[in-house]
C-alpha positions in Angstrom: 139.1 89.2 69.8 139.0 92.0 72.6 141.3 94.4 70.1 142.0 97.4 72.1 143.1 99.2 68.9 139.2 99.2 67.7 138.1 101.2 70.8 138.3 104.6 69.1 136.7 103.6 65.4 133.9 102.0 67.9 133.2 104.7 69.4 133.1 107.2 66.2 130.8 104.6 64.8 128.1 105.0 68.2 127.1 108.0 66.0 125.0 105.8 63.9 122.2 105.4 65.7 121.5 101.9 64.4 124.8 100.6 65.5 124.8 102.3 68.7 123.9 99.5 71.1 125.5 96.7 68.9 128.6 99.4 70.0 128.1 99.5 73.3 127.7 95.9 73.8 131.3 95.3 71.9 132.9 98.0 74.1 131.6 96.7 77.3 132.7 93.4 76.0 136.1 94.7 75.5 136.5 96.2 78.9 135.2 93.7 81.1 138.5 92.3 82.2 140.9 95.6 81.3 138.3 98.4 81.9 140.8 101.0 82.4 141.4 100.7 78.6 138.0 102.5 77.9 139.3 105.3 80.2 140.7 107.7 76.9 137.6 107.6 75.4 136.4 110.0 77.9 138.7 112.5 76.2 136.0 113.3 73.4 134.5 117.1 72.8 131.2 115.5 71.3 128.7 115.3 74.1 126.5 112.5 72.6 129.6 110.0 73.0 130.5 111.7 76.4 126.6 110.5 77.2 127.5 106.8 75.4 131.1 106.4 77.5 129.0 106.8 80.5 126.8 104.4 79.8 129.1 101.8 78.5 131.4 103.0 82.0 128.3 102.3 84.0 127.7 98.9 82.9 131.1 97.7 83.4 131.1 99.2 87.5 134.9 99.2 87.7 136.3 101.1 90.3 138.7 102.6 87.9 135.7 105.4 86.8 135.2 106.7 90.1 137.1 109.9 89.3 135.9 110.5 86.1 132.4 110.3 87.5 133.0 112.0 90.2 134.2 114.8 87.5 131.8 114.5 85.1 129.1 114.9 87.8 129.9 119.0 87.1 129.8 118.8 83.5 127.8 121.4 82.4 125.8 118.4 80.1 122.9 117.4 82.0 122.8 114.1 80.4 126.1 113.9 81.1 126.0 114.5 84.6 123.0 112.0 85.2 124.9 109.3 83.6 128.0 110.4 85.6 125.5 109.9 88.9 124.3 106.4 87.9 127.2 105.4 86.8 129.4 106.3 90.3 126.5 104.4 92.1 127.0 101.1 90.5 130.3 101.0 91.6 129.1 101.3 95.0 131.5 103.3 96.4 130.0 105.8 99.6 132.5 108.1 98.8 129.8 108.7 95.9 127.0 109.8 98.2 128.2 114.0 98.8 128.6 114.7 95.3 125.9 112.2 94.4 123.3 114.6 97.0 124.4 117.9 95.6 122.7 116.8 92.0 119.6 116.4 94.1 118.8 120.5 93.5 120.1 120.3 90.0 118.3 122.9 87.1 116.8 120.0 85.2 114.4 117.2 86.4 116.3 114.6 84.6 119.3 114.8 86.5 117.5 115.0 90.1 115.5 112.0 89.2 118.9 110.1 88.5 120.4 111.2 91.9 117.5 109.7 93.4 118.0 106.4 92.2 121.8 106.9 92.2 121.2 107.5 96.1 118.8 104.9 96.8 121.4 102.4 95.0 123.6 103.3 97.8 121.1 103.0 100.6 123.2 101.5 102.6 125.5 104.6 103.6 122.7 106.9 103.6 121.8 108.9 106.7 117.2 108.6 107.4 117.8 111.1 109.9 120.0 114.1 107.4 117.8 113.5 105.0 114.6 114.1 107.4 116.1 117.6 107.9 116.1 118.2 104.7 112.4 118.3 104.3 112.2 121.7 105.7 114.7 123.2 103.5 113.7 126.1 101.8 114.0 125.2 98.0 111.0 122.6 97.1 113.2 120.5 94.7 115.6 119.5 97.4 112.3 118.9 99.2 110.4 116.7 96.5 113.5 114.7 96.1 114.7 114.2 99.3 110.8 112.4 100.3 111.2 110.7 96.7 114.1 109.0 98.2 112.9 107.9 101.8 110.1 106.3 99.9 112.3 104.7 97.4 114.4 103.3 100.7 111.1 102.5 102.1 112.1 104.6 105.5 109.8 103.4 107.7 111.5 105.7 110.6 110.3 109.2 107.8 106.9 108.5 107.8 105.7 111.1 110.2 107.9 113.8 108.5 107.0 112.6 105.2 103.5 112.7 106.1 103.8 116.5 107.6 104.9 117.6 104.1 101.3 117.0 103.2 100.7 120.6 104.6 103.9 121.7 102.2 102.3 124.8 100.3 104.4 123.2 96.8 102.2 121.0 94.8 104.9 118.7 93.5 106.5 118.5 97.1 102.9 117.3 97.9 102.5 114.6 95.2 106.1 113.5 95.7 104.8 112.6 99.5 101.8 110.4 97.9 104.3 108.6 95.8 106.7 107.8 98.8 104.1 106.4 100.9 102.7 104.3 98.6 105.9 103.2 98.3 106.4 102.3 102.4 102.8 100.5 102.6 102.6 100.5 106.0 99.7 101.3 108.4 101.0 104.6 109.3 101.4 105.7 105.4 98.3 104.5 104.8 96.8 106.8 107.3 98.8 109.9 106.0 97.8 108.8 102.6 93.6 109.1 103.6 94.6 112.1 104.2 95.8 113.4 100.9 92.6 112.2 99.6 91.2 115.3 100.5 93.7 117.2 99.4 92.7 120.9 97.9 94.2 119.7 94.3 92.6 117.5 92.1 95.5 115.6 90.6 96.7 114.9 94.0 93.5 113.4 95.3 93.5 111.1 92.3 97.2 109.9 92.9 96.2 109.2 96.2 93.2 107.5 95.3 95.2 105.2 92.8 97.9 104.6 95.3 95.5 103.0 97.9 94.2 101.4 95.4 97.4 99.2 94.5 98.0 98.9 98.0 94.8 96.8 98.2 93.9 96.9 101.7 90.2 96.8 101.9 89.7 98.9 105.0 90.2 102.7 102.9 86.9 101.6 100.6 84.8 103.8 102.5 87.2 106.1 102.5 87.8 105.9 98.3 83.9 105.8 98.1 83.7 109.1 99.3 85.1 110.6 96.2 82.6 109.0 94.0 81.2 112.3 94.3 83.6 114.2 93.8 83.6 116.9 91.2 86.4 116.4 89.5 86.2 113.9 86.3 89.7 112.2 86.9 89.2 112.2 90.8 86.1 109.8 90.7 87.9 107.7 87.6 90.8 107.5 89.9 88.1 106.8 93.0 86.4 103.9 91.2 89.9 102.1 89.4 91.2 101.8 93.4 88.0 99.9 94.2 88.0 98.1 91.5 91.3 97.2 92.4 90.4 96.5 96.0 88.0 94.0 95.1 85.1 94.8 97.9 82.1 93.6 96.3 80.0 96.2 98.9 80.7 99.1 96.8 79.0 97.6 93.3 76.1 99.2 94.1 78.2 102.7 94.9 79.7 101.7 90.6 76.5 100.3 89.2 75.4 104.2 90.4 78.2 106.0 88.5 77.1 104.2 84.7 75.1 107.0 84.6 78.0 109.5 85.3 77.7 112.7 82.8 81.5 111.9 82.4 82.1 108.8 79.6 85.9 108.0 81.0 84.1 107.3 84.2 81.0 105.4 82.8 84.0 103.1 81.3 86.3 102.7 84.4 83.2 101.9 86.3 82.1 99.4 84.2 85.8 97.9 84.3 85.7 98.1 88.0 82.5 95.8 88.2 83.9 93.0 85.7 86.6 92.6 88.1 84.4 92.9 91.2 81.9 90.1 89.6 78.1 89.1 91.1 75.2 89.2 89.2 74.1 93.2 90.2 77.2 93.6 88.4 76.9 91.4 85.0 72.8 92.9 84.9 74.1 96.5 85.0 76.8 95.5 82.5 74.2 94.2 80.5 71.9 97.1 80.4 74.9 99.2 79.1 74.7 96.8 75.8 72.1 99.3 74.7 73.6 102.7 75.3 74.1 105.1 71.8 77.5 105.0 72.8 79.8 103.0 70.8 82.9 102.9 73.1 80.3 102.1 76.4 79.1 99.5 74.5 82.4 97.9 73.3 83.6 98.4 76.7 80.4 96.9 78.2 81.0 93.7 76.0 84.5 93.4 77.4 83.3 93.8 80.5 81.1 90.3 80.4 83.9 88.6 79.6 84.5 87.1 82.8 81.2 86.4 83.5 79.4 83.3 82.4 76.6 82.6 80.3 76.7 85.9 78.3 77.2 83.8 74.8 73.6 84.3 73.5 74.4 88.5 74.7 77.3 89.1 72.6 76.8 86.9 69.6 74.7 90.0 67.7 77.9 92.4 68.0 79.5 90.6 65.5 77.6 91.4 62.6 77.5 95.3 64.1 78.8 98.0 61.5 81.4 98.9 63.6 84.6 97.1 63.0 86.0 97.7 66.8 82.7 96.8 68.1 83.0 93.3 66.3 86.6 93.0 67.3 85.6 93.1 71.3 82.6 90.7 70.2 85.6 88.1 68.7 87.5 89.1 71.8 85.1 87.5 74.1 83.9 85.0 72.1 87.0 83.6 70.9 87.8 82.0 74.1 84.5 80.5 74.0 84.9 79.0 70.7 83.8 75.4 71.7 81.6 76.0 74.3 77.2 75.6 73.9 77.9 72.4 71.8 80.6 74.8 69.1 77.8 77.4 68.4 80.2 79.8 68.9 82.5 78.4 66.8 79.9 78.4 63.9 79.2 82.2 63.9 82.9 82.8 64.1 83.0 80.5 61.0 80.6 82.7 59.1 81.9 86.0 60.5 85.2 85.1 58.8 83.9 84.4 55.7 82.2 87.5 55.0 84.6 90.0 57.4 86.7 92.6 55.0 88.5 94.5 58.2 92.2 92.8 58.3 92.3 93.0 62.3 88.9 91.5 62.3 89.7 88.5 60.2 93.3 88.0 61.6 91.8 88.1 65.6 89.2 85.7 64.3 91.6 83.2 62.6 93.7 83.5 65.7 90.3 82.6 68.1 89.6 79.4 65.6 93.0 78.3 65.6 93.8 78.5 69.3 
């Protein structure tokens, strides 16, 4: 019906947080041919529905907000002006991008994470070369956000700069670098980004482990195996996810090493990494772990066969093992497999569900017979 007289109960009713979105889909509904009727609501003094205006605002694009953005871009709500910021972007206007820029140093995260993506929105009007400057200013937000954005524009032109902020003496200035060159992928970031892993802090070596990793260019494997040693727990997790994800079957024998890591998370990550790498020095090493005292190696270790192929006869005993999660990854991998070796499978699966009292059990075995 598009009544223009139910804009204000609407809005009072956003309160309810079960009817909020089925609110804001009526009032964008409402102002998607006569959006300057939503304008009054603006004039509320509750700053939850000064948040929900913005986002319904946002949504609809219209030109007609862009002064009440730009305005609510100083409210002293943070929410409020992060919504504002968004909001101004989708309209695409460039006259957005100065008052936009200033939120980049604002007090709270929240709101210099939305100028970010406000700004890279409007990529189109903004300047590589101002905001390359900028990496030397002297407060390490405007920093971290600033190389945040070149990587979210892919800049190509910042990677040197972006690359010398590796040397920046803030951490999060650091790890905001690793995250815009993964985000550029090319050569040159690459480079910058075997450099961070050997980076003083931990948490940055990992990310930049992880971030080669899902680039997936083979050649940085020697480079990822080198932390496989490193002392930190989370570093040499990190190290052996990447190569699983790179999918160079030369460093199994580097993974197959690290089962007997003192650290369990890696034990698991490794043996993760060698399902996915495959080979049979893989599926015997993942076999030996079968036996360990560990419960969560072992379940992992059954997972881990899953890909490989005549393993049947191996996990068939796990599901009649006292542990309920331990039979769940057994009818994991053996539910697929329900009619292979002549329905064999299928039989124990059959008897399993007969005597199994665990309801997640049963249902995932139900599930494997019916599919």
């Amino acid at each position: 019906m598009r009544d223009e007289t139910a804009l204000a109960p609407l809005l009072e009713l956003s309160l309810e947080e079960e009817l909020a979105e089925d609110v804001k889909r009526a009032l964008v509904f409402i102002g998607k041919d006569k959006p300057e009727v939503i304008l009054p609501l603006f004039d509320t003094v509750s700053p939850y529905q000064q948040r929900f205006i913005c986002e319904v605002a946002g949504e609809l694009a219209s030109p007609v907000f862009y002064d009440v953005f730009e305005r609510l871009m100083k409210d002293e709500d943070g929410h409020v002006r992060a919504l504002a910021a968004l909001g101004i972007s989708r309209i695409g206007d460039l006259r957005a991008l100065g008052p936009i820029e200033k939120l980049l140093s604002d007090e709270y995260e929240d709101v210099q994470e939305a100028a970010v993506a406000a700004l890279a929105r409007l990529r189109a009007g903004v300047s590589v070369d101002e905001l390359m400057k900028m990496i030397r200013d002297k407060n390490p937000a405007l920093r971290k956000n600033v190389i945040l954005l070149l990587g979210e524009i892919c800049a190509v032109k910042a990677v040197p700069s972006i690359g010398f902020a590796l040397k920046d003496d803030n951490i999060r200035v650091r790890n905001a670098v690793v995250r815009a060159l993964s985000m550029i992928k090319t050569d040159e970031s690459i480079r910058y980004l075997r450099l961070a892993l050997t980076d003083e802090n931990a948490g940055l070596r990992a990310s930049a482990a992880l971030s080669l990793g899902s680039i997936r260019k083979q050649e940085v494997s020697e480079a990822l195996a080198l932390l496989l040693t490193d002392p930190d727990d989370a570093v040499r997790a990190a190290a052996v996810k990447a190569l699983g994800e790179l999918g160079d079957k030369t460093t199994v024998p580097q993974l197959v090493d690290l089962l007997s890591d003192e650290n369990g998370f890696v034990i698991t990550c490794a043996m993760e990494a060698l399902s996915r790498l495959g080979g049979e020095t893989a599926k015997d090493a993942l076999i030996g772990m079968l036996s360990s005292d560990d419960m969560e190696i072992r379940r992992t270790a059954i997972k881990a066969l899953a890909p490989f192929s005549d393993i049947e006869g191996l996990v068939l005993p796990y599901l009649n093992n006292p542990d309920w999660a331990t039979r769940m990854a057994s009818v994991e991998v053996l539910g697929a497999r329900a009619s292979a070796r002549g329905g064999s499978v299928r039989v124990e699966l059959e008897k399993l569900l007969e005597q199994e009292e665990d309801p997640v059990v049963r249902k995932a075995v139900e599930e494997s017979l019916d599919a």
